[in-house]
PDB file with SEQRES, HELIX, SHEET and CRYST1 records, atoms N, CA, C and O in Angstrom:
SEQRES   1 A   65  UNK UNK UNK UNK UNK UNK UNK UNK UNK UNK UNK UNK UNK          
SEQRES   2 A   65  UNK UNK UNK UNK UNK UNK UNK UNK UNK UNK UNK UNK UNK          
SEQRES   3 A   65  UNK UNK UNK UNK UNK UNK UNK UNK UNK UNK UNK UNK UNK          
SEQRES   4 A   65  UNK UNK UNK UNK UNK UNK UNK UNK UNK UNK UNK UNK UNK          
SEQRES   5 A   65  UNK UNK UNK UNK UNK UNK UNK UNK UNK UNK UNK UNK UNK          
HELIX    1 AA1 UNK A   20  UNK A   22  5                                   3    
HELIX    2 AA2 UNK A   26  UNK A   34  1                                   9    
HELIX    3 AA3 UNK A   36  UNK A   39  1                                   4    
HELIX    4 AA4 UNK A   46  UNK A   62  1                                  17    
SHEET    1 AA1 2 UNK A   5  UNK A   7  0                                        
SHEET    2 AA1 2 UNK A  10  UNK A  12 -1                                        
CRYST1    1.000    1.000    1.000  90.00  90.00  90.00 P 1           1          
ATOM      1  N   UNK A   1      -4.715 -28.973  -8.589  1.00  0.00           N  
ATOM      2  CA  UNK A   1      -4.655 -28.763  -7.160  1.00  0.00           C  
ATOM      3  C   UNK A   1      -3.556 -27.754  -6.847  1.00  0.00           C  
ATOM      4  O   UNK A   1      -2.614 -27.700  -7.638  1.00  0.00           O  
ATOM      5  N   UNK A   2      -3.566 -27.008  -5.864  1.00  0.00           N  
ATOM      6  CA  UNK A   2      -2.762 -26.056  -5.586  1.00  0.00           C  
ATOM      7  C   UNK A   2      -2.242 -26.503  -4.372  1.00  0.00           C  
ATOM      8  O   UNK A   2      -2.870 -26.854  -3.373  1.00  0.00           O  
ATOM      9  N   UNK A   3      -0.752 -26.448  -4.591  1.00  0.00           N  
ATOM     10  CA  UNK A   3      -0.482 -26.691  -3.681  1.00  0.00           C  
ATOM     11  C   UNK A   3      -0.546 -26.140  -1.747  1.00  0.00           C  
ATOM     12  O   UNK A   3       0.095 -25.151  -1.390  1.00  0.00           O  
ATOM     13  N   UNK A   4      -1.128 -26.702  -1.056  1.00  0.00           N  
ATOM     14  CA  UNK A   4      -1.131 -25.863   0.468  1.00  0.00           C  
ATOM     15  C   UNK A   4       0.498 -26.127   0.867  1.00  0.00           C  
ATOM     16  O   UNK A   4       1.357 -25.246   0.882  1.00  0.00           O  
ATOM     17  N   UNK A   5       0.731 -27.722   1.221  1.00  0.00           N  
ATOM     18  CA  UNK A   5       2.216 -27.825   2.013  1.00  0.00           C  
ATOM     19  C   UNK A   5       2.525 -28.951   0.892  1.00  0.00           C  
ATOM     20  O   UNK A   5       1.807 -29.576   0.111  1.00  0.00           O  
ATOM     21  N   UNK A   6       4.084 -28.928   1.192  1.00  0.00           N  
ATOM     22  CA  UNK A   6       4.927 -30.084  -0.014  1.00  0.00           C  
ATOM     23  C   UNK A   6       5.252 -30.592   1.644  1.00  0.00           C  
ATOM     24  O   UNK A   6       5.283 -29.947   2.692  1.00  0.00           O  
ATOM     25  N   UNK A   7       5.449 -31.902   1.372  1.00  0.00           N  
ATOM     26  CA  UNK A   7       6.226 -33.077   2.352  1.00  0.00           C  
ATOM     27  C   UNK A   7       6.659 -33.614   1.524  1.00  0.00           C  
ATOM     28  O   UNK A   7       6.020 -34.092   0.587  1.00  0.00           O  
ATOM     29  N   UNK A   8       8.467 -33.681   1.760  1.00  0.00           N  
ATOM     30  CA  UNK A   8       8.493 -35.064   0.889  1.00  0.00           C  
ATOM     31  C   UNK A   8       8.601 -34.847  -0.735  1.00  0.00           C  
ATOM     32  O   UNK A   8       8.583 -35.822  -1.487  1.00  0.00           O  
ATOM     33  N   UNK A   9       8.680 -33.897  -1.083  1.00  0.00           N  
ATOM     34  CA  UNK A   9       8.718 -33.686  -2.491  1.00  0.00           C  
ATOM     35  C   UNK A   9       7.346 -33.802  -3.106  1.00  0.00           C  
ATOM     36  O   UNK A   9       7.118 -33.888  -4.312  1.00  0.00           O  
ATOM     37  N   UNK A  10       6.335 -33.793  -1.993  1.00  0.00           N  
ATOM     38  CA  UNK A  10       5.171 -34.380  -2.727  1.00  0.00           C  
ATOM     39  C   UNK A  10       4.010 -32.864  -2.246  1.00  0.00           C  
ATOM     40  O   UNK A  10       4.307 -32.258  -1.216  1.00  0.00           O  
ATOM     41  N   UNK A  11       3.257 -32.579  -2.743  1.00  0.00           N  
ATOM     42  CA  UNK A  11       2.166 -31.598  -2.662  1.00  0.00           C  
ATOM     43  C   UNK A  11       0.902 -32.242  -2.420  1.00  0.00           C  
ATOM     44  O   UNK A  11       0.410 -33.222  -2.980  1.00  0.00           O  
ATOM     45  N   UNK A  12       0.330 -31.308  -1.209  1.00  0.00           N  
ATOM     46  CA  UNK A  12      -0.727 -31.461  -0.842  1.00  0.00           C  
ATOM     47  C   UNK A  12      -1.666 -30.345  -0.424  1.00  0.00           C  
ATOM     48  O   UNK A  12      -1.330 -29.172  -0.261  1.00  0.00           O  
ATOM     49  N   UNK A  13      -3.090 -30.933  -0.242  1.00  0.00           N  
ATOM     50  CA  UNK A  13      -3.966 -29.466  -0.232  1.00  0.00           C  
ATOM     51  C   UNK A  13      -4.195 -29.751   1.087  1.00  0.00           C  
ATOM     52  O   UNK A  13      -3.683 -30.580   1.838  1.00  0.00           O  
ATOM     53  N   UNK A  14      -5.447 -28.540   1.318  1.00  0.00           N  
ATOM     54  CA  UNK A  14      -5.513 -28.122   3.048  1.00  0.00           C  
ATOM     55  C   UNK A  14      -6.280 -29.576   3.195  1.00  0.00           C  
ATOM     56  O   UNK A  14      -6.128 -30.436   4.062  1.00  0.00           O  
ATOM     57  N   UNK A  15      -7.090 -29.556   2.132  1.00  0.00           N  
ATOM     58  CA  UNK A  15      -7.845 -31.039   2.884  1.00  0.00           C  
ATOM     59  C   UNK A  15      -7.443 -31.895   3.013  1.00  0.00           C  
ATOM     60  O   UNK A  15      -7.740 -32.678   3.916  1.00  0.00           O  
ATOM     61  N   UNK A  16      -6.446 -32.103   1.983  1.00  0.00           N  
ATOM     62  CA  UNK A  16      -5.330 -33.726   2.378  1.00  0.00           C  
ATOM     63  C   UNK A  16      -4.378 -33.240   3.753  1.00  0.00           C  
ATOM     64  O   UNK A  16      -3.499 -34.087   3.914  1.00  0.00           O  
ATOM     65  N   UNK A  17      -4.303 -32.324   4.612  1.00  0.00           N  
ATOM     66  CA  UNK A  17      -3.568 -32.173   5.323  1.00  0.00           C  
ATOM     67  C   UNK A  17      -4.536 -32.464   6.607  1.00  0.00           C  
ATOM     68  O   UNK A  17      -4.341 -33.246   7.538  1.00  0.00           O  
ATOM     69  N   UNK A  18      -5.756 -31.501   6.340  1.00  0.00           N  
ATOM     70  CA  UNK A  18      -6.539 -32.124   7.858  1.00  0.00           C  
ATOM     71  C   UNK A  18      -7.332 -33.614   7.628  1.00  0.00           C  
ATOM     72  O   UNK A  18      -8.225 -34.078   8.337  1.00  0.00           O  
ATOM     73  N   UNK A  19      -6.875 -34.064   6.716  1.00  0.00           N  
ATOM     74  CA  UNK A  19      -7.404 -35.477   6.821  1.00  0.00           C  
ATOM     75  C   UNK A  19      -6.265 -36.455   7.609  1.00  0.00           C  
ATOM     76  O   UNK A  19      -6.531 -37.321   8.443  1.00  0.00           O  
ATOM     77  N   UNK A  20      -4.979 -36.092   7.133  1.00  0.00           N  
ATOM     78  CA  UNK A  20      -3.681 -36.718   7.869  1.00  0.00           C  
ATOM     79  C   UNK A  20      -3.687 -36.579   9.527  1.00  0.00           C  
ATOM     80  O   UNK A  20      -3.477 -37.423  10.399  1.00  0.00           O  
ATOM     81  N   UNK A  21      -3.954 -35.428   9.587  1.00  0.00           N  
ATOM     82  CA  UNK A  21      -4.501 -34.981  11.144  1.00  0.00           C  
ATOM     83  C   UNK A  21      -4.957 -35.310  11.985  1.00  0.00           C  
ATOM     84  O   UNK A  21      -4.843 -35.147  13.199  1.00  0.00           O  
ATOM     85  N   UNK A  22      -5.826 -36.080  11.025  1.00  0.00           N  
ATOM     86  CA  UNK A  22      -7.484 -36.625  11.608  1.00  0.00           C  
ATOM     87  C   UNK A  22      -7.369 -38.480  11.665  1.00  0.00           C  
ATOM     88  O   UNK A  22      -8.282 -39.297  11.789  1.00  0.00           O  
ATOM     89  N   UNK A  23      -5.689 -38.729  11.503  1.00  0.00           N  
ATOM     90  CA  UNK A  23      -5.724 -40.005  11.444  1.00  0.00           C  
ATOM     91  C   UNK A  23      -5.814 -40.758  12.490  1.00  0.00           C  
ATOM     92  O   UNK A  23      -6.274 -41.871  12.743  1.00  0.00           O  
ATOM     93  N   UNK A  24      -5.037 -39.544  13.314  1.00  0.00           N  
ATOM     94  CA  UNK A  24      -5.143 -39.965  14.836  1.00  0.00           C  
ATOM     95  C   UNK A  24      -5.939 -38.957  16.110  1.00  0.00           C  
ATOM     96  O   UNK A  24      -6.412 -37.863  15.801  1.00  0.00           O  
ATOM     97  N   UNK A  25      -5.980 -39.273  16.966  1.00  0.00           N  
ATOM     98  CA  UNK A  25      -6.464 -38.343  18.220  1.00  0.00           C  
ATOM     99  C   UNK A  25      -5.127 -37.638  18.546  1.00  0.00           C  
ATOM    100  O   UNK A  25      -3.944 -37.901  18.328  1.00  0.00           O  
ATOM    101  N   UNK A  26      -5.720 -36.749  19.090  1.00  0.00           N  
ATOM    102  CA  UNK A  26      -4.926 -35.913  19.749  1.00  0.00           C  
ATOM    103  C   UNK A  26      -3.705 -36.493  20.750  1.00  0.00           C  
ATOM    104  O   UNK A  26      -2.508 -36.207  20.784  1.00  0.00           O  
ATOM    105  N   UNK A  27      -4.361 -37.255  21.405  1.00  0.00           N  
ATOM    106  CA  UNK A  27      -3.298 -38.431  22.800  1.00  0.00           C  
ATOM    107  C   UNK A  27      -1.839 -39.211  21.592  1.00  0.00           C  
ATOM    108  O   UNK A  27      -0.616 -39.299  21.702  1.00  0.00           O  
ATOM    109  N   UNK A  28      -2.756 -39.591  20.629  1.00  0.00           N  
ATOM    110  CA  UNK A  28      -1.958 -40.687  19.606  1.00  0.00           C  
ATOM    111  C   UNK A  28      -0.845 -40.034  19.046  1.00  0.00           C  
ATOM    112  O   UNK A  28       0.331 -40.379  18.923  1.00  0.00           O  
ATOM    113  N   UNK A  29      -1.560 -38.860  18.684  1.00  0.00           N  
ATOM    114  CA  UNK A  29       0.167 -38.251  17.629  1.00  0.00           C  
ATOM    115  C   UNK A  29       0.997 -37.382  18.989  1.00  0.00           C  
ATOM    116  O   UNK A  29       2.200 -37.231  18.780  1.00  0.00           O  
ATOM    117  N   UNK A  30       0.508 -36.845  20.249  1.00  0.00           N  
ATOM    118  CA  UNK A  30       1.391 -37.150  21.424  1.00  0.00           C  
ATOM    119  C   UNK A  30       2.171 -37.832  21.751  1.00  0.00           C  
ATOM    120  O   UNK A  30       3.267 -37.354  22.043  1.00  0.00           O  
ATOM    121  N   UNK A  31       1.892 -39.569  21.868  1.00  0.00           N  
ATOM    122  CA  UNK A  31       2.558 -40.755  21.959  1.00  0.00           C  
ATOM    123  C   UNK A  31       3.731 -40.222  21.285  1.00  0.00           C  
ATOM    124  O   UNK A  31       4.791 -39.822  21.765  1.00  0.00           O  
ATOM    125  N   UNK A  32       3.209 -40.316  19.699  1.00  0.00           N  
ATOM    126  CA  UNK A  32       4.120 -40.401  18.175  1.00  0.00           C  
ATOM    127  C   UNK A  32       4.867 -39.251  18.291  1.00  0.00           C  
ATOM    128  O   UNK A  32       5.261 -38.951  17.164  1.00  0.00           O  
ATOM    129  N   UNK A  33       5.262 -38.438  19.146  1.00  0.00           N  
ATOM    130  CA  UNK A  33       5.923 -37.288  19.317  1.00  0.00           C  
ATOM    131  C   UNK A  33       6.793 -37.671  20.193  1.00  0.00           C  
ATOM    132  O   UNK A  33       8.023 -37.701  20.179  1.00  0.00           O  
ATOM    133  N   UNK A  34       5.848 -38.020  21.115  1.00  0.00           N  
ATOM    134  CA  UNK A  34       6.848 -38.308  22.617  1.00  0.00           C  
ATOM    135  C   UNK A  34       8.121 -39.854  22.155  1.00  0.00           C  
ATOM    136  O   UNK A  34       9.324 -40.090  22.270  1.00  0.00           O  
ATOM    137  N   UNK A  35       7.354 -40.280  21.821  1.00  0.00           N  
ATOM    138  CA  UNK A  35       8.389 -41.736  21.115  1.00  0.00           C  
ATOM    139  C   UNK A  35       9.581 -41.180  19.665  1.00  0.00           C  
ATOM    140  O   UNK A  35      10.755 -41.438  19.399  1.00  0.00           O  
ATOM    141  N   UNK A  36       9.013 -40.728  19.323  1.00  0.00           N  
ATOM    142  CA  UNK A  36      10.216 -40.148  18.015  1.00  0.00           C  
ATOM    143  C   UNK A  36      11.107 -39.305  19.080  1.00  0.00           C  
ATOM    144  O   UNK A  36      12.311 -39.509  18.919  1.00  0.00           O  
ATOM    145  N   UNK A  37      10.761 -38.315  20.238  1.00  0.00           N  
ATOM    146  CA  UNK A  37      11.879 -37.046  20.841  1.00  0.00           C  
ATOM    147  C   UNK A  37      12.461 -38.769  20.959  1.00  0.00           C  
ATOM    148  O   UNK A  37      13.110 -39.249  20.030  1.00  0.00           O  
ATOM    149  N   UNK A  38      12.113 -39.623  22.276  1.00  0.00           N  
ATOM    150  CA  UNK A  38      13.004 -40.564  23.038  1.00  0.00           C  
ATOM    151  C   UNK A  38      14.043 -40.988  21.855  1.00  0.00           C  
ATOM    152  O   UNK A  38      15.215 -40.673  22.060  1.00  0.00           O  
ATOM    153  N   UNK A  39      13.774 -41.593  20.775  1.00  0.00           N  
ATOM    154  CA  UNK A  39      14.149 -42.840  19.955  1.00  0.00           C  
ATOM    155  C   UNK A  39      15.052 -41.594  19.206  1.00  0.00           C  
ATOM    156  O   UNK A  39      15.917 -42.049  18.457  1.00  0.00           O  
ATOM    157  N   UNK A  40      14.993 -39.848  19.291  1.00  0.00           N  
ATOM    158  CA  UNK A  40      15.978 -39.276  18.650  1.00  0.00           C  
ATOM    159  C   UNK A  40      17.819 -39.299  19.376  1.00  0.00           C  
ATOM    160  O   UNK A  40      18.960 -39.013  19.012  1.00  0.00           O  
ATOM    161  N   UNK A  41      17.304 -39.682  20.230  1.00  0.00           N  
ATOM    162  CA  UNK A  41      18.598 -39.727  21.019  1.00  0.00           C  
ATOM    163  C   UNK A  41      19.963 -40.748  20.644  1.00  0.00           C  
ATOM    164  O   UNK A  41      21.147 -40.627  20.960  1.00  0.00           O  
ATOM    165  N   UNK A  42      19.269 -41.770  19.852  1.00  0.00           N  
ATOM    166  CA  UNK A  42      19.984 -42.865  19.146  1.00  0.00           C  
ATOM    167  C   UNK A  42      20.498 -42.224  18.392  1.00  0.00           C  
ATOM    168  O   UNK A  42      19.788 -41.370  17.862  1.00  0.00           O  
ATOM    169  N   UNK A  43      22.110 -42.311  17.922  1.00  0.00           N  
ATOM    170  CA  UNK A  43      22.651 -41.887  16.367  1.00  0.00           C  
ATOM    171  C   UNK A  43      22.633 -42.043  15.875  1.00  0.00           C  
ATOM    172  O   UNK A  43      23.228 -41.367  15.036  1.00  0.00           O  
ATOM    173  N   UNK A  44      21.936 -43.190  15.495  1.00  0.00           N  
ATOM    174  CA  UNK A  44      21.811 -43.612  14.022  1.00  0.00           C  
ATOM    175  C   UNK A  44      20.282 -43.372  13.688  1.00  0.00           C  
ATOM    176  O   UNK A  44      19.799 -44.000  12.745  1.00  0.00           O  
ATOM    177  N   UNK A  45      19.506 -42.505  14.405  1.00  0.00           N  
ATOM    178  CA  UNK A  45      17.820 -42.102  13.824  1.00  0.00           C  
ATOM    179  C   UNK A  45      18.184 -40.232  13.996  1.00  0.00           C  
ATOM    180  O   UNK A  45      17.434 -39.318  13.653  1.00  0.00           O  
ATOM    181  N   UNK A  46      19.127 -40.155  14.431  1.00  0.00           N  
ATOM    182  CA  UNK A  46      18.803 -38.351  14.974  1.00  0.00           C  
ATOM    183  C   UNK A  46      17.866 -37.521  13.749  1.00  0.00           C  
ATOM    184  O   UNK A  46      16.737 -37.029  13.740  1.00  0.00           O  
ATOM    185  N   UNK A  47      18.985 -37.652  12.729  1.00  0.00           N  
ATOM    186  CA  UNK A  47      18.141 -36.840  11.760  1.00  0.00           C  
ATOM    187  C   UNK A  47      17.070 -36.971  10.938  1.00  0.00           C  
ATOM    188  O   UNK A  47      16.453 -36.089  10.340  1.00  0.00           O  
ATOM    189  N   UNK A  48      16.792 -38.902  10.969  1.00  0.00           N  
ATOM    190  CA  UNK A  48      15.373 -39.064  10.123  1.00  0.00           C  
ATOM    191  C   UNK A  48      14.355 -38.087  11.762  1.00  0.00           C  
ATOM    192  O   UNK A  48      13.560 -37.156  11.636  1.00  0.00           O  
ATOM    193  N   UNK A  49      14.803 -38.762  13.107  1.00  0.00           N  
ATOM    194  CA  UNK A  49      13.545 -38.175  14.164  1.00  0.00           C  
ATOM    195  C   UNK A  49      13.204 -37.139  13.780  1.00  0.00           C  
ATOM    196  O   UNK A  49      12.052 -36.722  13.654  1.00  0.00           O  
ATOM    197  N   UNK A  50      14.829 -36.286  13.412  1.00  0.00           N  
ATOM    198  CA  UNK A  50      14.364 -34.320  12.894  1.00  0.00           C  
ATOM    199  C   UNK A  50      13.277 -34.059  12.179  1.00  0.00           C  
ATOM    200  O   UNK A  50      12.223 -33.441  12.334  1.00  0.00           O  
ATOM    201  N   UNK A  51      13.846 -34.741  11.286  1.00  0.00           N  
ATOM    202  CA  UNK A  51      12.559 -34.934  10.233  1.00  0.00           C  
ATOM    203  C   UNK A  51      11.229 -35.129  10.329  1.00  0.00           C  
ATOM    204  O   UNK A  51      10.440 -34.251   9.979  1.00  0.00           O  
ATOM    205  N   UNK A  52      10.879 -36.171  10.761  1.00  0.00           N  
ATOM    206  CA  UNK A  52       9.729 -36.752  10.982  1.00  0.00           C  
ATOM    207  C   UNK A  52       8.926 -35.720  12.590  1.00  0.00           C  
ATOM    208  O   UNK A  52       7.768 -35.450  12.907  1.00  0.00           O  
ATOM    209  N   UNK A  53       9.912 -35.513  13.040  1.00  0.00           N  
ATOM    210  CA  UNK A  53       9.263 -34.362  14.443  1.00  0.00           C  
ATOM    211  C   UNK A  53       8.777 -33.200  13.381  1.00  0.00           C  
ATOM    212  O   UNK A  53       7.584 -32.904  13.440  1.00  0.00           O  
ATOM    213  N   UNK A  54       9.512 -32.586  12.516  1.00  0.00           N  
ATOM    214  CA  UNK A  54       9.492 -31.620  11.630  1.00  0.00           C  
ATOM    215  C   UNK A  54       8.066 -31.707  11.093  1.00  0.00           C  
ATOM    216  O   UNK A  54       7.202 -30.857  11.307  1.00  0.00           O  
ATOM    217  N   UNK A  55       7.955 -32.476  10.597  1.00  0.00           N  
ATOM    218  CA  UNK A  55       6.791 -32.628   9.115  1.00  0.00           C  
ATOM    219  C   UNK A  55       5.633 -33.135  10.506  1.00  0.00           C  
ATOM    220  O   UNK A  55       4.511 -32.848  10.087  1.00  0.00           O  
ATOM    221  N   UNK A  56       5.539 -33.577  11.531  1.00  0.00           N  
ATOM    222  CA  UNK A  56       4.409 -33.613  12.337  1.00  0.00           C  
ATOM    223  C   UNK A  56       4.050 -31.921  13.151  1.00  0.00           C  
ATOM    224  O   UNK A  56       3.086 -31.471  13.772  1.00  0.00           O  
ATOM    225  N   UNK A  57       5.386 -31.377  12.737  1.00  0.00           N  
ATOM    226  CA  UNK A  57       4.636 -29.741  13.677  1.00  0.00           C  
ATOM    227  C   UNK A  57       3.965 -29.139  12.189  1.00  0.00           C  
ATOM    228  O   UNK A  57       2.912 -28.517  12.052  1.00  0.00           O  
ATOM    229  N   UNK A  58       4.771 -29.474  11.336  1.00  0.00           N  
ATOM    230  CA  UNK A  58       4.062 -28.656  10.144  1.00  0.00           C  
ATOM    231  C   UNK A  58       2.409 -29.304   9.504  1.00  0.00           C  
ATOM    232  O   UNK A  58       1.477 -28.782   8.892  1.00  0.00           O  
ATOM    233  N   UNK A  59       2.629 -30.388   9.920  1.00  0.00           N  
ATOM    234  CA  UNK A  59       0.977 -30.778   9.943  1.00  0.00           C  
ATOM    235  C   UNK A  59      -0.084 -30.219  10.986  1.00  0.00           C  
ATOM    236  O   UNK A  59      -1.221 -29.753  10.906  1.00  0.00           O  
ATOM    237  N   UNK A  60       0.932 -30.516  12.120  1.00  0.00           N  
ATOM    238  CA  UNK A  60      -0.053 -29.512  13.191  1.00  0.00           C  
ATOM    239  C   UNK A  60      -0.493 -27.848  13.002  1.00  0.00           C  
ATOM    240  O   UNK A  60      -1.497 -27.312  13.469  1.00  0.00           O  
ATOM    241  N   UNK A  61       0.468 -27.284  12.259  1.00  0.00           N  
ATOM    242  CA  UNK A  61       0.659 -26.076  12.459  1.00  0.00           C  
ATOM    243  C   UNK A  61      -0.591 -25.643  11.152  1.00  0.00           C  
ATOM    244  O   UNK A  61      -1.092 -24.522  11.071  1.00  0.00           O  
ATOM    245  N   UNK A  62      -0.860 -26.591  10.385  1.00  0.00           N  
ATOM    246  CA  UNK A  62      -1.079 -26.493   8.942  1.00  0.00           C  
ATOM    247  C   UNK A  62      -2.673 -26.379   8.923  1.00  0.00           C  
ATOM    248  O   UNK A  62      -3.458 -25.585   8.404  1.00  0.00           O  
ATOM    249  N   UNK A  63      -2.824 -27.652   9.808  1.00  0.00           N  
ATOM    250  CA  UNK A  63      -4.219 -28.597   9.682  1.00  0.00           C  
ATOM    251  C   UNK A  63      -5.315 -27.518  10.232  1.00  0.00           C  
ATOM    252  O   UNK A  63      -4.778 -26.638  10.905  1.00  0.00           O  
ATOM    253  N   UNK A  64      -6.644 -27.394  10.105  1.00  0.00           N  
ATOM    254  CA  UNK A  64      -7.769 -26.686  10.578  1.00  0.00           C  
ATOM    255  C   UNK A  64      -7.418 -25.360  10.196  1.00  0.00           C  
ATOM    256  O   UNK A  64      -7.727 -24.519  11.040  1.00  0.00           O  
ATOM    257  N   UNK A  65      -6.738 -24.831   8.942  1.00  0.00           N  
ATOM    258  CA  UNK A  65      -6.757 -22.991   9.381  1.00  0.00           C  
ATOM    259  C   UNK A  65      -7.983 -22.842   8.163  1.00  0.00           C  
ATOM    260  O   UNK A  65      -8.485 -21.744   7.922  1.00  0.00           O  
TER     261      UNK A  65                                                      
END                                                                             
């Protein structure tokens, strides 16, 4: 397999990426956006939220090309 995106130390292809995509609707990983910005404001999550906001734009950005 070749790699498309690494998350995580881990490699994945385009299809394992628009399948992750496809786990939720569009509204759902909204929620999961909108709830990780709120819950980044805590100090003791700031930088996992970074993270995890991070690796959800790069799925977005990734998925369907």
């Amino acid at each position: 397999m070749t790699a498309f995106l690494t998350i995580n130390g881990k490699d994945y292809s385009h299809e394992d990426i628009n399948l992750i995509r496809d786990f939720f609707t569009d509204n759902q990983w909204d929620l999961i956006d909108s709830a990780l910005s709120e819950f980044q404001d805590h100090e003791d999550a700031i930088e996992e939220c970074k993270e995890t906001l991070d690796i959800i734009g790069d799925i977005f950005r990734s998925a369907y090309w």
